[in-house]
C-alpha positions as CSV (number, residue, x, y, z in Angstrom):
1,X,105.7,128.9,100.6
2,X,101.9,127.7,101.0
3,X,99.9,129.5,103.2
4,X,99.6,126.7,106.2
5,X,102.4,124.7,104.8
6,X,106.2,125.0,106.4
7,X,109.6,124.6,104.3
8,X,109.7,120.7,104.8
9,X,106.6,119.9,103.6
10,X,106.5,121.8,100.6
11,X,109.9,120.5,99.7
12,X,109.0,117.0,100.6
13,X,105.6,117.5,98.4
14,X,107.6,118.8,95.3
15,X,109.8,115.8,95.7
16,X,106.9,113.5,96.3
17,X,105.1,114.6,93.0
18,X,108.5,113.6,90.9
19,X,109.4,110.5,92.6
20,X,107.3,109.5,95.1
21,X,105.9,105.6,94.9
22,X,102.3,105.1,93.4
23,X,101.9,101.6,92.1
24,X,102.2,99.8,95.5
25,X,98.9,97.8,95.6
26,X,97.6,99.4,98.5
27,X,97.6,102.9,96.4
28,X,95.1,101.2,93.7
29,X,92.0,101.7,94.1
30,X,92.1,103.4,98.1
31,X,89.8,103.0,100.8
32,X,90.3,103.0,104.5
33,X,90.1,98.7,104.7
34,X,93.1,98.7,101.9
35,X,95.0,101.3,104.0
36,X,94.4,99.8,107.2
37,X,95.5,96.1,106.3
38,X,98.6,97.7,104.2
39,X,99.4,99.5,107.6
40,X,98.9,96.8,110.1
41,X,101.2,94.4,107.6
42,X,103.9,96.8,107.1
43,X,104.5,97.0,110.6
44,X,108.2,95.9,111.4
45,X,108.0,94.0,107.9
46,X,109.4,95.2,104.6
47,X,107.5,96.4,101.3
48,X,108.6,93.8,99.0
49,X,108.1,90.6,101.7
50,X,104.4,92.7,102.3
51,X,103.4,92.6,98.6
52,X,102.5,89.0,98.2
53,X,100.7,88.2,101.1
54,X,99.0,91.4,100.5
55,X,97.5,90.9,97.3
56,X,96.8,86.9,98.5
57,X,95.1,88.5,101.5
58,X,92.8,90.9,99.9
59,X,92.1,88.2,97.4
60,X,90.7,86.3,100.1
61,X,89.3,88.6,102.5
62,X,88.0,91.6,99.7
63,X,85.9,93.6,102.7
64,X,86.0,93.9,106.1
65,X,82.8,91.6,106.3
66,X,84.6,88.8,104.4
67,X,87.5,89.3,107.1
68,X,85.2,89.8,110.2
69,X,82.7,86.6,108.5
70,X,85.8,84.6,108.4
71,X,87.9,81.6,110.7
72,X,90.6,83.0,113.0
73,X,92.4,79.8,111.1
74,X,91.6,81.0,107.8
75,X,92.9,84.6,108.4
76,X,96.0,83.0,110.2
77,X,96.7,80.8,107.8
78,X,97.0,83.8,105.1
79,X,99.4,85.1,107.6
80,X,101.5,82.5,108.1
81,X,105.1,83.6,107.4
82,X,104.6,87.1,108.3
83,X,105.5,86.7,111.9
84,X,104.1,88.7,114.5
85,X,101.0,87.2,114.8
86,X,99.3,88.9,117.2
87,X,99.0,91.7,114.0
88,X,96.4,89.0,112.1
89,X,94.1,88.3,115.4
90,X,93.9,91.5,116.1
91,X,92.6,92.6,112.6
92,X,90.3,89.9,112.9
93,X,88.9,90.8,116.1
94,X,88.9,94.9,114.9
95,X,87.0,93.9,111.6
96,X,84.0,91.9,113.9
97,X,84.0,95.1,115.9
98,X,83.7,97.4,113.0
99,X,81.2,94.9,111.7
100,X,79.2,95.0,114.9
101,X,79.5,98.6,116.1
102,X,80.0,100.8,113.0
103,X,78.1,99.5,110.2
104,X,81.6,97.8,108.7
105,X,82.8,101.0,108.1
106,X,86.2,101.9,109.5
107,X,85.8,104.8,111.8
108,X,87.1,108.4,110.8
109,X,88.7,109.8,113.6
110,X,92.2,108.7,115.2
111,X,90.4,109.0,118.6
112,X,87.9,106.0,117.2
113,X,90.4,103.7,115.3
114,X,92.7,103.5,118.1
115,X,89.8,102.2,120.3
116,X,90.2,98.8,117.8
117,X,92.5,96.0,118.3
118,X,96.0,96.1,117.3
119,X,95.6,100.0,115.7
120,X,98.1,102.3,117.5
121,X,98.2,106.2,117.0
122,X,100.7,106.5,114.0
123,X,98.4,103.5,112.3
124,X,95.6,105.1,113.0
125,X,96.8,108.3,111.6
126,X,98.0,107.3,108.6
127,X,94.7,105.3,107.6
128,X,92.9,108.9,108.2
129,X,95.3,111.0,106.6
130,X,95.6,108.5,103.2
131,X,91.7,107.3,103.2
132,X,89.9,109.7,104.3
133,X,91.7,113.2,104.3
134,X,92.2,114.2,108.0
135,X,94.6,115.9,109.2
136,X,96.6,113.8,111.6
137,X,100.4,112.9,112.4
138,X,102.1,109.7,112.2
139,X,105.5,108.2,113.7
140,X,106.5,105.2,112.1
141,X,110.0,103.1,111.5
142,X,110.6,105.4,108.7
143,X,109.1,108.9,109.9
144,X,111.0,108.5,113.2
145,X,114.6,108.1,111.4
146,X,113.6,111.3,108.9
147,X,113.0,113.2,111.9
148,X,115.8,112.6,114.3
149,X,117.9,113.3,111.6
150,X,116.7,116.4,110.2
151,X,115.9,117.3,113.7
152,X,119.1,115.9,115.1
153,X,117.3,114.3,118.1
154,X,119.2,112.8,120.3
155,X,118.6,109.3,122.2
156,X,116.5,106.3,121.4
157,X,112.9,107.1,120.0
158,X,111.3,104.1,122.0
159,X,112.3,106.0,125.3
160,X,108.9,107.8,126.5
161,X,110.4,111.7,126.0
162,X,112.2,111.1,122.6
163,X,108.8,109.8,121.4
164,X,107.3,113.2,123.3
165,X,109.5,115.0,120.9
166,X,109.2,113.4,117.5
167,X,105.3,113.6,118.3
168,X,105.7,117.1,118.3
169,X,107.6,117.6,115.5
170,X,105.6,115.3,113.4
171,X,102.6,117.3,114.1
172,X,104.0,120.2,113.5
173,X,105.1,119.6,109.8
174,X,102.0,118.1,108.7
175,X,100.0,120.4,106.7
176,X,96.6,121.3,106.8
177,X,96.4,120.1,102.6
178,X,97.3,117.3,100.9
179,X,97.8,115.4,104.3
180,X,97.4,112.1,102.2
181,X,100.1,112.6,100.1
182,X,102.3,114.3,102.8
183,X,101.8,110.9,104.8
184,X,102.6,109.3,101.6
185,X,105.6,111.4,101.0
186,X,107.4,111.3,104.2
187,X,106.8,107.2,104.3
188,X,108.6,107.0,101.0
189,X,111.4,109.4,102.3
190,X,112.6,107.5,105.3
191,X,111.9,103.9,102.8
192,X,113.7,105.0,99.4
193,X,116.5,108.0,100.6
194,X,116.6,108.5,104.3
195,X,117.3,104.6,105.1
196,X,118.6,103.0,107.8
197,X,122.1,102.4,106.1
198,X,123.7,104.3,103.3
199,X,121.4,106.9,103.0
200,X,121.2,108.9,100.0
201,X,121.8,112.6,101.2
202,X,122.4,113.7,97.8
203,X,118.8,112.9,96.5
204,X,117.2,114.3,99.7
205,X,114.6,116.8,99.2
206,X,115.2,118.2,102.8
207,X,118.6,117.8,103.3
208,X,119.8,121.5,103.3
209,X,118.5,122.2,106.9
210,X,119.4,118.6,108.1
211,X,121.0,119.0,111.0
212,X,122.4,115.8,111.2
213,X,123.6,115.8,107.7
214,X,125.2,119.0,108.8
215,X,127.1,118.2,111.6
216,X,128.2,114.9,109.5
217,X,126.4,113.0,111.5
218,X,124.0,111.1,110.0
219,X,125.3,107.4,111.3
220,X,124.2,108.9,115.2
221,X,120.6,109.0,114.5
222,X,118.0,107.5,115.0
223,X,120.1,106.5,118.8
224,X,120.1,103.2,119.3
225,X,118.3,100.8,121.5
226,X,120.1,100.3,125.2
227,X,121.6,96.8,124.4
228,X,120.8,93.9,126.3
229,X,121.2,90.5,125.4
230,X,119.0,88.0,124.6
231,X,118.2,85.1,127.1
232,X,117.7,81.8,125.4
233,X,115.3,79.2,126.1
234,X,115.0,75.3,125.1
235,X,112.3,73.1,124.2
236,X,111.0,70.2,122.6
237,X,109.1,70.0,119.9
238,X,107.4,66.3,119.3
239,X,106.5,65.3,115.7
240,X,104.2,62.2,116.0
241,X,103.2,60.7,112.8
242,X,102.5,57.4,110.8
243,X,105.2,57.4,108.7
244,X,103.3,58.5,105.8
245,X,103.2,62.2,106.5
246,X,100.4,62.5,108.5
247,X,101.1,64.3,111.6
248,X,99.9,66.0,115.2
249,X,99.1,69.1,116.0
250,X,98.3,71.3,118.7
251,X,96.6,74.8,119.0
252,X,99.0,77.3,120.8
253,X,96.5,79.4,123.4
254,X,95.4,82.3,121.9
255,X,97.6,84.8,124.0
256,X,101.7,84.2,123.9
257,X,103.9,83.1,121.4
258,X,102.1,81.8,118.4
259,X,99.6,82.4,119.3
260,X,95.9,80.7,117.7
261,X,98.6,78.9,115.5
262,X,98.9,75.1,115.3
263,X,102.4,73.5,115.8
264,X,103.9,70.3,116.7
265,X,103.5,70.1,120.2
266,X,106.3,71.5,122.3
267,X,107.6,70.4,125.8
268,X,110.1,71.5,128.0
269,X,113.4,69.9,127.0
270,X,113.0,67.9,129.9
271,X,110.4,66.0,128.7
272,X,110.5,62.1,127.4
273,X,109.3,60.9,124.2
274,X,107.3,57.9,126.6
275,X,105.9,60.7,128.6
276,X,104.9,62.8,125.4
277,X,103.5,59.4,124.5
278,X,101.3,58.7,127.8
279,X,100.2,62.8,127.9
280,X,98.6,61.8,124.4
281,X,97.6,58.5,125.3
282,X,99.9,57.0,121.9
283,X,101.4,53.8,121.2
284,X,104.6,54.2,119.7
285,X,105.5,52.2,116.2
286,X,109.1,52.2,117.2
287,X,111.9,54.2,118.8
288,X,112.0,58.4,119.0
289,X,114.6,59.8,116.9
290,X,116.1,63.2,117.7
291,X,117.5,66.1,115.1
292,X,119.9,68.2,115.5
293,X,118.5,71.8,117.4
294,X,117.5,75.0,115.4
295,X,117.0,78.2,116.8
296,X,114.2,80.3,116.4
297,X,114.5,84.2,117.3
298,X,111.7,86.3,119.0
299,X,111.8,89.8,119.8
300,X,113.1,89.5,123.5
301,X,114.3,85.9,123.4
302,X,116.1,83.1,121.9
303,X,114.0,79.5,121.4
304,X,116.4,76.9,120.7
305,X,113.8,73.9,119.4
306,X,115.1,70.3,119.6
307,X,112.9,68.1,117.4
308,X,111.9,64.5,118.7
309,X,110.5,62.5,115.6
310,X,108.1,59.6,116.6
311,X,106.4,57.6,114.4
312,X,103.1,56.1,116.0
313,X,100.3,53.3,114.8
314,X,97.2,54.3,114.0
315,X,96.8,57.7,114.8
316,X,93.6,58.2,113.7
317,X,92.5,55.5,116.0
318,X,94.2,56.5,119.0
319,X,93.5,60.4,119.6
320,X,90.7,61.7,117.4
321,X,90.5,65.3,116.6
322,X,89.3,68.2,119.0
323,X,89.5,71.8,119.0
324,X,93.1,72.0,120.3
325,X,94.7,68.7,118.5
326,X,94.2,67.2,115.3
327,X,96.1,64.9,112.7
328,X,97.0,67.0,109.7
329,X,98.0,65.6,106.2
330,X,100.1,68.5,104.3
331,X,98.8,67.0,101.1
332,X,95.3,67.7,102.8
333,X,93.0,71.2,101.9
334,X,93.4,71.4,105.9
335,X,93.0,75.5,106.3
336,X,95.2,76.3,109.2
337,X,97.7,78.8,110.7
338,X,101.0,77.2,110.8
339,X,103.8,78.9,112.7
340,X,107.1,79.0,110.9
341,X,108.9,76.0,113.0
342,X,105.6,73.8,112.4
343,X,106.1,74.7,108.2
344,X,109.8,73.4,108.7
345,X,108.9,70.5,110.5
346,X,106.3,69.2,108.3
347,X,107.9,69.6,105.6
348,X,111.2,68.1,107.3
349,X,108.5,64.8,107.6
350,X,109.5,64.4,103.4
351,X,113.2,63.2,104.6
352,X,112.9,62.3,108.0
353,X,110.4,59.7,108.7
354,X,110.6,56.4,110.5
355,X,110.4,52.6,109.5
């Protein structure tokens, strides 16, 4: 064993140098900006859905003076379809502030990059670690299932003292050396063997002291979350247009759901398509038709969205454009952020249009 180095990380580097992954586009070419937007994306969303808007991200947004230089509705609009959207204004608000206070250089410490936006202590570890070298934990999706299990620890890792725990352990199995591929190495564990379902003991570089895989339990860890249902809300959402595809939107607030994103403007399911018409001060070209609900899931709640399709006259003529409303063309080179229910209902205007 390597002086400074326990039994798992050694294993887990030998294993790493056979199979580990290496032509991920984040491993090309590394630098802490790569890293950090790789991290921030792969947050609660898989490598393969990350890929493309990766590579059509960093295509647009090379440095983090392109990203800080840019429109919140340019960045949001390159992260449209990711989903948790408070991921992209916050990386747009941490590149200004590296900009502005560190000479558009990503900090080097964990202490420093957690002081950012949107960069938590296992992101902030695993951009120091893989860019620049330092020594420094992380607890991710992944890490946090490889540890319960070879750890077999008990309860559900978002509970305050579990987290205590796999902190510690997490710590204590990084090594002093080749922290960068040890970070590496125990991210592509828990992603490619150790998964969530149908884990692949056999292949496991560390599974002769797991003690989960010993007891034959590996289906009990991680524990899962305390379960509690969902409540479910309603709402409108009003798709005014000319018939011809052009339609209104409206700027979510930038804190909440959506938020900085433009959607069809959404009411309580209360409200009347003659009093979305006299809020907007629109002349309607004839009657509101209604589609059938959808449901759109969040992370704590249900949002079931009833669309109300009215086609108006003259748009253009009756509500000109601010900062919070504007008449958008799909066929346009509009730049915006689009939630995911605004996407459908645009492009639902091909079929379902008035006359």
């Amino acid at each position: 064993m390597r002086p400074g180095m326990d039994w798992f990380a050694e294993r887990l580097l030998a294993w790493y140098d056979s199979h580990g992954r290496r032509d991920l586009p984040w491993q090309q070419d590394i630098d802490a900006y790569r890293v950090w937007i790789s991290e921030i994306m792969l947050q609660q969303t898989q490598v393969q859905t990350v890929i493309p808007y990766y590579e059509r991200f960093m295509a647009r947004f090379p440095s983090v003076r392109a990203l800080a230089a840019a429109d919140l509705d340019h960045v949001l609009h390159h992260w449209s379809g990711l989903g948790y959207y408070a991921r992209g204004r916050n990386l747009h608000k941490a590149a200004r502030r590296i900009v502005d206070d560190h000479g558009a250089e990503l900090p080097d410490t964990v202490e420093a990059l957690t002081a950012l936006p949107g960069i938590g202590r296992s992101t902030a570890g695993a951009v120091a670690a893989i860019a620049r070298g330092v020594r420094a934990p992380i607890l991710d999706g992944n890490v946090k299932r490889v540890l319960t299990r070879f750890h077999a620890v008990p309860g559900y890792p978002g509970e305050t003292a579990v987290a205590k725990k796999l902190w510690s352990l997490a710590d204590q199995h990084t090594p002093a050396g080749r922290v960068a591929d040890y970070t590496q190495a125990i991210m592509d564990l828990g992603a490619t063997l150790c998964t969530r379902s149908r884990p692949d003991c056999t292949a496991c570089p560390v599974s002769a002291r797991c003690q989960a895989l010993a007891a034959d339990q590996i289906a009990d860890y991680p524990g899962k979350k305390p379960r509690k249902e969902k409540p479910v809300r309603a709402a409108r959402m009003f798709i005014a247009h000319d018939g011809a595809g052009t339609c209104l939107l409206e700027r979510r607030p930038s804190q909440g759901i959506w938020g900085g994103l433009w959607t069809p403007p959404e009411r309580s399911s209360g409200t009347s398509a003659d009093g979305f018409l006299r809020e907007f001060g629109l002349q309607a070209a004839g009657k509101s038709r209604k589609a059938p609900a959808f449901r759109h899931t969040f992370t704590h709640f249900h949002l079931d969205i009833e669309p109300v399709y009215i086609q108006i006259e003259g748009p253009s003529d009756q509500l000109r454009d601010t900062a919070d409303v504007r008449w958008h063309h799909p066929g346009s080179n509009d730049v915006l952020g689009l939630s995911a229910p605004a996407v459908k209902l645009i492009a639902s205007l091909k079929e379902f249009t008035l006359t």
